[in-house]
One Martini backbone bead per residue (centre of mass of N, CA, C, O) as a GRO file, in nm:
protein
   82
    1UNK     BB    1   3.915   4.629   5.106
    2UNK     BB    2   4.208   4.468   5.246
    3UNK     BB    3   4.386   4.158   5.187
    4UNK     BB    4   4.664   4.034   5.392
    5UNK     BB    5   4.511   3.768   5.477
    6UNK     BB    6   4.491   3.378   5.524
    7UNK     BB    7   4.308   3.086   5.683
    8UNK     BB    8   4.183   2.777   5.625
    9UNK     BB    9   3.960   2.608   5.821
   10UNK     BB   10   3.759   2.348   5.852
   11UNK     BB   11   3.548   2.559   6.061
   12UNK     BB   12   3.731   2.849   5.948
   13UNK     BB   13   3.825   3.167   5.923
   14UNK     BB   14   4.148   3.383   5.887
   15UNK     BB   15   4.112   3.747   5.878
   16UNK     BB   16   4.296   3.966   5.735
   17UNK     BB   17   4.206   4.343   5.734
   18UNK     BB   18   4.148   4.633   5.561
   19UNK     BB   19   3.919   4.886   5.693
   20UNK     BB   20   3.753   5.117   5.662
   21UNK     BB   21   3.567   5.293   5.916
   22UNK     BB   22   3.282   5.322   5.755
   23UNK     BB   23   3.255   5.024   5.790
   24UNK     BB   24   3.077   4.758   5.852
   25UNK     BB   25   3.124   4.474   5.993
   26UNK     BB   26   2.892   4.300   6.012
   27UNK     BB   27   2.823   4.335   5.726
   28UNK     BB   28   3.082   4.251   5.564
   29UNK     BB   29   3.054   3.944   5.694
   30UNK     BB   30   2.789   3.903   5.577
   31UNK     BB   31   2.861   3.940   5.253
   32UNK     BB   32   3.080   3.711   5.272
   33UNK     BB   33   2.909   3.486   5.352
   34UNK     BB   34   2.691   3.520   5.152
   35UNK     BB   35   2.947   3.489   4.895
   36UNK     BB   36   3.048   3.182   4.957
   37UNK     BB   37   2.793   3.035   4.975
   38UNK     BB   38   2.675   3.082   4.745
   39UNK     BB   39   2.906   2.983   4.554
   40UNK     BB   40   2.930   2.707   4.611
   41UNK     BB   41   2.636   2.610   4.571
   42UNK     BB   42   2.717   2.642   4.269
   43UNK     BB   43   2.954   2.446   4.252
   44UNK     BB   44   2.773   2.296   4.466
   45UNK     BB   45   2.483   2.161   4.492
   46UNK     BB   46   2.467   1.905   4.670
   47UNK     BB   47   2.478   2.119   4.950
   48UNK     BB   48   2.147   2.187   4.933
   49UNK     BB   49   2.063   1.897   5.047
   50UNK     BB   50   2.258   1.839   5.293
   51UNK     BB   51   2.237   2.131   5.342
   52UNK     BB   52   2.083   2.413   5.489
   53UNK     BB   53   2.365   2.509   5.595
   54UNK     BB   54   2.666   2.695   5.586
   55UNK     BB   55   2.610   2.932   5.848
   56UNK     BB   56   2.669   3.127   6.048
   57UNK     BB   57   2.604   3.437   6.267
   58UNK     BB   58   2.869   3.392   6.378
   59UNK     BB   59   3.151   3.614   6.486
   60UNK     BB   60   3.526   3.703   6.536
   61UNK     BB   61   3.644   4.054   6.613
   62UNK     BB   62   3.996   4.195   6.600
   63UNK     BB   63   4.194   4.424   6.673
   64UNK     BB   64   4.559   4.537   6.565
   65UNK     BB   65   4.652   4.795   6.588
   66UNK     BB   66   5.000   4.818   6.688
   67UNK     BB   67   5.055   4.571   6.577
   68UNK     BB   68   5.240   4.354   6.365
   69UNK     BB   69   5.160   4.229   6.103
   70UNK     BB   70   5.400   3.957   6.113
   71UNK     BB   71   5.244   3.866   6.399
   72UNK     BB   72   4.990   3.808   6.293
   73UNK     BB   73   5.048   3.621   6.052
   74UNK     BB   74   5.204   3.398   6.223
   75UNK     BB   75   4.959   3.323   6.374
   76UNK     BB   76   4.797   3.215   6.204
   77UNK     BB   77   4.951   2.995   6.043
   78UNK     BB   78   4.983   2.841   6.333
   79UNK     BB   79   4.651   2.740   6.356
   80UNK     BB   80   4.704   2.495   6.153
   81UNK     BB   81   4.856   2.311   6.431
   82UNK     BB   82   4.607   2.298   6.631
   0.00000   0.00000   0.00000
């Protein structure tokens, strides 16, 4: 997987990336969801008291086909402002 952007919101964050065909997406937000609560709660150990959980089971994948991608990183961008 390669990260092409990123744009990180209150409340989700805005993920462009290159994933080989062969890899499964729900998977793959599994794990990375999975890899930044352990993180988080690790560097911030009092979120484990706080809140009894970091994240959610959904998320929205969208494939940006023949789309370039300077209009797609555009778009995320602009989201920071709405």
């Amino acid at each position: 997987m390669e990260i092409i952007g990123m744009e990180i919101m209150s409340d989700h964050v805005h993920l462009l990336a290159e994933i080989p065909p062969v890899i499964e997406v729900g998977r793959l937000i599994g794990r990375l969801k999975g890899y930044t609560s352990h993180s988080l709660r690790k560097e911030f150990p009092e979120l484990t008291r706080k809140l009894p959980c970091l994240r959610t089971n959904s998320y929205f994948v969208s494939t940006v086909g023949g789309a370039p991608l300077e209009i797609v990183k555009h778009y995320m961008e602009d989201q920071k402002y709405v």
